[in-house]
C-alpha positions as CSV (number, residue, x, y, z in Angstrom):
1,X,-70.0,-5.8,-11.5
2,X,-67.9,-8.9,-12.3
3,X,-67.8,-7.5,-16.0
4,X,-66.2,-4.5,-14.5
5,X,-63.8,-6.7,-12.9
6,X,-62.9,-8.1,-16.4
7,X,-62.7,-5.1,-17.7
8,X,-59.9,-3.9,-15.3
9,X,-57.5,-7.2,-15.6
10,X,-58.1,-7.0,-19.3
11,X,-56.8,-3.6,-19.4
12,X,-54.1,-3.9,-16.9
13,X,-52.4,-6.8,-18.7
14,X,-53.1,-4.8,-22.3
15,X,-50.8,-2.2,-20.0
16,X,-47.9,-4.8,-19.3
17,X,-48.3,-6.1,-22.5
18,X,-47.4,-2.7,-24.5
19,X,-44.6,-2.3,-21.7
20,X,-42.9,-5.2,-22.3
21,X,-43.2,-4.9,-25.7
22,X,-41.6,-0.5,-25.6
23,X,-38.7,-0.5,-27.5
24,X,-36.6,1.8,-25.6
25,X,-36.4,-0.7,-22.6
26,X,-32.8,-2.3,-22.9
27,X,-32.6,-6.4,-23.7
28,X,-29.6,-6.4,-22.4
29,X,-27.2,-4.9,-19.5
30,X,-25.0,-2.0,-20.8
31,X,-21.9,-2.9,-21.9
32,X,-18.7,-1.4,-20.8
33,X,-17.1,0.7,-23.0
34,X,-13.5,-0.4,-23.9
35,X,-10.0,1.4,-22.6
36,X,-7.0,2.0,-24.5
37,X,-6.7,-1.2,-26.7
38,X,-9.8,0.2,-28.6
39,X,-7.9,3.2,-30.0
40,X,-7.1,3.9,-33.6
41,X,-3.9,1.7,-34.6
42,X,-2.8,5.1,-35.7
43,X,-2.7,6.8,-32.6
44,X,-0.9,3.5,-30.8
45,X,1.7,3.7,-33.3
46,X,2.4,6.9,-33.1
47,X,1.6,7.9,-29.7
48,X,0.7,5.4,-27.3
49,X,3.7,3.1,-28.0
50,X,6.0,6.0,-27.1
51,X,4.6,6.2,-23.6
52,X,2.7,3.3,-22.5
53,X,2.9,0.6,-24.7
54,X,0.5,-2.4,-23.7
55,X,3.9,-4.5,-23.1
56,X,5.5,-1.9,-20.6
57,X,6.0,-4.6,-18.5
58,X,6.3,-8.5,-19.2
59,X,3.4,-10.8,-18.5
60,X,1.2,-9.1,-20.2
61,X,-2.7,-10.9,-19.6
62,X,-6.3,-9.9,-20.0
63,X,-9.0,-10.9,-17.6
64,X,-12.2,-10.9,-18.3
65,X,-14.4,-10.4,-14.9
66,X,-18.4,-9.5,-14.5
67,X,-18.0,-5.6,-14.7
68,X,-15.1,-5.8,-17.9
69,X,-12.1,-7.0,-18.8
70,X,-9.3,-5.9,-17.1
71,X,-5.4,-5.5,-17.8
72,X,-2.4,-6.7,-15.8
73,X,1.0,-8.0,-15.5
74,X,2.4,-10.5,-13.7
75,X,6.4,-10.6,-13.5
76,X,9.2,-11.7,-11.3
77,X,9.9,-15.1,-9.8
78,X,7.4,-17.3,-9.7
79,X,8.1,-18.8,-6.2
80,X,8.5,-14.7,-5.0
81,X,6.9,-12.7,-2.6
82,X,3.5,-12.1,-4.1
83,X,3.1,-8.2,-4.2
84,X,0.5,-6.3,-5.6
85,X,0.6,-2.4,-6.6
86,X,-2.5,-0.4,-6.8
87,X,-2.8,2.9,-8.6
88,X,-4.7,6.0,-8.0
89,X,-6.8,8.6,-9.4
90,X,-6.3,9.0,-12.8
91,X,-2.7,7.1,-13.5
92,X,-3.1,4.0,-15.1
93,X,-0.1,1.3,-13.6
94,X,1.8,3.0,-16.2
95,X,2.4,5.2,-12.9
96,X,4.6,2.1,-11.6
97,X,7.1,1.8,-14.2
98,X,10.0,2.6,-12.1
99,X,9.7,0.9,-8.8
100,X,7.6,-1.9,-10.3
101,X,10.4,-4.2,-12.1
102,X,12.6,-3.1,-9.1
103,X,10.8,-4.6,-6.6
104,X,10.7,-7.8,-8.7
105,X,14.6,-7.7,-9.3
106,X,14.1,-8.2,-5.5
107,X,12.9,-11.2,-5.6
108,X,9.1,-10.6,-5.7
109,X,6.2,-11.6,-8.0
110,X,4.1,-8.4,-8.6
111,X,1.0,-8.4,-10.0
112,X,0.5,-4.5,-11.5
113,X,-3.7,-4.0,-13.2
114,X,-5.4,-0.7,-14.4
115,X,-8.4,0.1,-12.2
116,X,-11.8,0.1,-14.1
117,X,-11.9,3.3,-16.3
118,X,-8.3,4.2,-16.6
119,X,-5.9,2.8,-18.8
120,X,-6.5,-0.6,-20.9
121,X,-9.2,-1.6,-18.9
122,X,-12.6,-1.5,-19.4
123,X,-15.1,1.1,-18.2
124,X,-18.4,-0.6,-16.7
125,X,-21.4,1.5,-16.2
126,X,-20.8,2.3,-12.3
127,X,-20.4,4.9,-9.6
128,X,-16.7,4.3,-9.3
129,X,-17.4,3.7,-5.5
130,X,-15.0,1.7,-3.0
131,X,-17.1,-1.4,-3.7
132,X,-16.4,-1.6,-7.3
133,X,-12.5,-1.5,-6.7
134,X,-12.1,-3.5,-4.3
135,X,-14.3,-6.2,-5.9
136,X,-11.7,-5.5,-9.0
137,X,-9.1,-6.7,-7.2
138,X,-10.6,-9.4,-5.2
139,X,-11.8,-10.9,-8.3
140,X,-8.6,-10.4,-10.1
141,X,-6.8,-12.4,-7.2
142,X,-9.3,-15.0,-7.4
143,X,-8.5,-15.2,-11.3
144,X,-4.8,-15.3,-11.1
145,X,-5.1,-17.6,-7.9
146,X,-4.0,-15.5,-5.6
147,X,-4.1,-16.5,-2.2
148,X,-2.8,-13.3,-0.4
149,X,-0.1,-11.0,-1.1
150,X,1.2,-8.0,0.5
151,X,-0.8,-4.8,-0.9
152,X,0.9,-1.5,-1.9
153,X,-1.5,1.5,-2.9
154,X,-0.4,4.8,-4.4
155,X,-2.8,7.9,-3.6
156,X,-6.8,7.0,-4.1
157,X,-4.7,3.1,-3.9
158,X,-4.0,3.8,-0.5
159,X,-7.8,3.7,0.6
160,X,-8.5,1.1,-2.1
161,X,-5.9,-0.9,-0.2
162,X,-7.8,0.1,3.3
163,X,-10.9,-1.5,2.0
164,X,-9.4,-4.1,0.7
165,X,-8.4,-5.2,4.6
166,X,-11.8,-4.3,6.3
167,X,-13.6,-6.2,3.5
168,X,-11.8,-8.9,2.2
169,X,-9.0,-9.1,4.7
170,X,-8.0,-12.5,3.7
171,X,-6.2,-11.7,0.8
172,X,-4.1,-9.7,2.5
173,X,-0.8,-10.7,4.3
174,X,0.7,-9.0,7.1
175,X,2.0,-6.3,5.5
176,X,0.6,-2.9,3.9
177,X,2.0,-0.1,2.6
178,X,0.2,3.3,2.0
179,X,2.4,6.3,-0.7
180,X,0.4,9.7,0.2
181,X,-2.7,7.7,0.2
182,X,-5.8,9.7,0.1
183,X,-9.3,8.3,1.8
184,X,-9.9,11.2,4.4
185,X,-9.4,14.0,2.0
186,X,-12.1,17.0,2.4
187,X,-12.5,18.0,-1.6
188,X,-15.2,20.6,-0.9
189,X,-14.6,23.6,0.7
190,X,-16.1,23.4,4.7
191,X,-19.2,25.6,5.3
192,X,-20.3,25.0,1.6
193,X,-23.1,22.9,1.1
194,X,-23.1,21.4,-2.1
195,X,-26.2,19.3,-1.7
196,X,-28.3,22.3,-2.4
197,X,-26.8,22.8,-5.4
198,X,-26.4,20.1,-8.2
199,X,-25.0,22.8,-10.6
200,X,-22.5,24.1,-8.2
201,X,-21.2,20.7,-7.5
202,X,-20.5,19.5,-10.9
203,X,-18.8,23.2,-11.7
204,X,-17.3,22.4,-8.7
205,X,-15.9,18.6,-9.9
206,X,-15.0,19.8,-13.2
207,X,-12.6,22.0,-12.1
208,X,-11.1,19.6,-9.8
209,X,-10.7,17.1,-12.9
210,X,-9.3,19.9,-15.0
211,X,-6.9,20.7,-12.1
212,X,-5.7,17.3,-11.9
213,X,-4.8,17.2,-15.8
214,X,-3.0,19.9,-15.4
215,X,-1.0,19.4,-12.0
216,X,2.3,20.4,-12.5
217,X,3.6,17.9,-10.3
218,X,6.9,18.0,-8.7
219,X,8.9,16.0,-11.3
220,X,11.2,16.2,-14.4
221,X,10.1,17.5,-17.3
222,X,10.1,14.8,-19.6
223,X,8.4,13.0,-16.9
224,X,5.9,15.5,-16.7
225,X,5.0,15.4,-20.3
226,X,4.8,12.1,-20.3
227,X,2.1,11.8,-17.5
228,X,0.1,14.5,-18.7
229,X,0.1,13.3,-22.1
230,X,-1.0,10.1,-21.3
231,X,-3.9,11.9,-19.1
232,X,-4.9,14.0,-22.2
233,X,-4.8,11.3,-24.6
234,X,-7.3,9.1,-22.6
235,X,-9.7,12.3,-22.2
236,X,-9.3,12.8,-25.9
237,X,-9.6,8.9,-27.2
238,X,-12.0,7.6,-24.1
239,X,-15.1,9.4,-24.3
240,X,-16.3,8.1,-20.3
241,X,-12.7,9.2,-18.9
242,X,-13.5,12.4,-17.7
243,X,-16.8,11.5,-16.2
244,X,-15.2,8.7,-14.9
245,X,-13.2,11.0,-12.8
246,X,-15.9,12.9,-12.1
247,X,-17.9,10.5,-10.8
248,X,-14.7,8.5,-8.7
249,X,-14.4,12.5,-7.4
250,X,-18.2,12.0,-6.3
251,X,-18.4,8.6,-4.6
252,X,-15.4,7.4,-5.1
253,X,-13.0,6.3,-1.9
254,X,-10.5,9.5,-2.2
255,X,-12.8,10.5,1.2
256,X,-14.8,9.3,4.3
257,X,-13.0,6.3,4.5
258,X,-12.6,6.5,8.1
259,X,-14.4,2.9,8.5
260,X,-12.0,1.1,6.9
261,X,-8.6,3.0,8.3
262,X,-10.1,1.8,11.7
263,X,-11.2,-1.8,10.6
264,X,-10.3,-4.2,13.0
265,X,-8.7,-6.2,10.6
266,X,-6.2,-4.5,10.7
267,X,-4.9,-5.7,13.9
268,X,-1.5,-7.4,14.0
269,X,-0.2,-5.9,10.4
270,X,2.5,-3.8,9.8
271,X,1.8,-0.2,7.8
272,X,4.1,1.9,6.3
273,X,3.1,5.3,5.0
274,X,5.5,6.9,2.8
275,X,4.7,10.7,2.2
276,X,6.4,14.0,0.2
277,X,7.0,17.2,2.5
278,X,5.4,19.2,-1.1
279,X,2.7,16.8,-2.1
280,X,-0.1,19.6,-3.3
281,X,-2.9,16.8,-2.9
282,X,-2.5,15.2,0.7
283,X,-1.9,17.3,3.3
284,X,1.5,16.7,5.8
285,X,-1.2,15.9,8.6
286,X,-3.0,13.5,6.8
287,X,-1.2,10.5,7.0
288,X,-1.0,11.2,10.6
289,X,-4.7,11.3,10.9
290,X,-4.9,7.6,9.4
291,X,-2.7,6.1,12.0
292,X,-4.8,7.1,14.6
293,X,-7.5,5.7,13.5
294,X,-5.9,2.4,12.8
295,X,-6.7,-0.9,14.9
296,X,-4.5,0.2,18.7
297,X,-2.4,-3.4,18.3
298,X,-1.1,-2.1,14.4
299,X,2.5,-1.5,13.8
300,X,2.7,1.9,11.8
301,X,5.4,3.4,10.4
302,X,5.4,6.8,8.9
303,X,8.2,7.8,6.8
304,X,8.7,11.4,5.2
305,X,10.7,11.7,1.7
306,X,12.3,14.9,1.4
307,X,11.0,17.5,-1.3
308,X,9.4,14.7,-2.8
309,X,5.2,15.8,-4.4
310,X,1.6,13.7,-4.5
311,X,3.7,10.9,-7.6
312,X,6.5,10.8,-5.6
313,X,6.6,6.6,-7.1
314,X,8.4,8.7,-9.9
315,X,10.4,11.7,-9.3
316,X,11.8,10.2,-6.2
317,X,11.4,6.4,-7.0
318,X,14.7,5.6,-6.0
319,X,13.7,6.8,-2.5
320,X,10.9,4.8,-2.5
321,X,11.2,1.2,-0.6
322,X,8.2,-1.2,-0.4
């Protein structure tokens, strides 16, 4: 009987032996794959330059954090206002370019970064959930040591900004400004039960990503171009872009963020909410749904701009006061 007993252990640790040894287990973490400073010098030269050079703002820096190195700018007086703009979607901060060095001719210091998986920064193997942003950031402001700063987010930024106060709300001053921020969107048609279905849920979020590459926004043409371009060329040049976007679609903050619009943090802040009467992505109502479920003692503010669409930061960035 005890031989049996010998036998057993013997073979069980033969077992975990010839695991440990399989070579398809990985000896390391994956690695994040690289964002736009890993493209053909080539295509930067003649391309990317054009549109969104990696020195289309001043104060150019690389950080590298746990999930991947991450690209930002830092500009405007160095004793400013700290401000920080977030970005959405699928725009990289390139989406910023016109009220970004305005608001530092103002007197701020802004602090502009690519999210993970868009732009120059790196894509980490991830769901592209609210957690992973807002750890972005929070880490980023630990990097550049940032105390606090007032916290602008555009679209999907908007929620990312929301999370930012119910989870780390001491990096965030009084103020908070949210341009046709999404978080509450319903993306799925209601009545449809897409848990059912894997295939008719990824058909589903591929034609949602496709629809947002080819948004014709309401802006200028040459503005338009330039957008989309820079869209198609990260599709083309980044082989995790689109599933990227499809898994931020997924998991990601652009819905049922209702526990962080009604954090309690946000008590005693002041939010603005700057919408466009034509934005095709965020309904008229929806900003209105996100003040009431803000904190009872917040001051909100919700201000319409005229004719203005969903990247209203550029077609009507003049209109646009942080």
């Amino acid at each position: 009987m005890l031989n049996a007993y010998y036998i057993i252990a013997l073979s069980g640790l033969c077992y975990l032996y010839r695991f440990l040894l399989r070579s398809d287990l990985p000896e390391h973490p994956p690695r994040p794959k690289a964002g736009l400073y890993s493209l053909p010098e080539s295509v930067k030269h003649n391309i990317l330059n054009h549109i969104y050079p990696v020195d289309i703002y001043p104060g150019v820096h690389w950080a590298e954090l746990p999930r991947g190195r991450v690209h930002y700018w830092i500009f405007g007086p160095q004793n400013g206002k700290k401000v920080v703009l977030v970005s959405g979607y699928s725009a990289p901060a390139f989406i910023w370019r016109h009220v970004a060095p305005r608001i530092a001719e103002s007197g701020c210091r802004v602090l502009v970064y690519d999210l993970y998986g868009r732009g120059y920064s790196d894509s980490p193997v991830s769901h592209y959930d609210l957690g992973l942003f807002t750890e972005q950031l929070a880490l980023l402001m630990q990097y550049i040591n940032w105390q606090s700063a007032t916290l602008v987010g555009l679209s999907m930024g908007g929620a990312i900004v929301a999370g930012m106060v119910n989870q780390f709300p001491h990096l965030v001053d009084s103020q908070v400004v949210l341009i046709a921020s999404t978080g509450l969107i319903e993306t799925a048609p209601r009545g449809l039960n897409f848990r059912t279905s894997r295939l008719m849920r990824t058909l589903a979020e591929k034609t949602f990503v496709r629809r947002v590459r080819s948004t014709n926004f309401v802006l200028p043409v040459e503005e338009t171009k330039k957008d989309a371009l820079l869209v198609e060329i990260q599709s083309h040049y980044l082989p995790t872009f689109d599933s990227t976007l499809l898994l931020t679609q997924r998991y990601g903050p652009r819905r049922g963020q209702h526990q962080s619009f009604s954090s309690a943090h946000f008590a005693g802040r002041r939010v603005l909410l700057i919408n466009g009467t034509k934005d095709a992505v965020v309904p008229l109502s929806h900003p209105q749904h996100i003040i009431k479920l803000l904190e009872p003692h917040t001051s909100a503010e919700l201000v319409y701009i005229e004719g203005a669409g969903h990247e209203l930061v550029v077609s009507h960035h003049e209109e646009v006061h942080c």
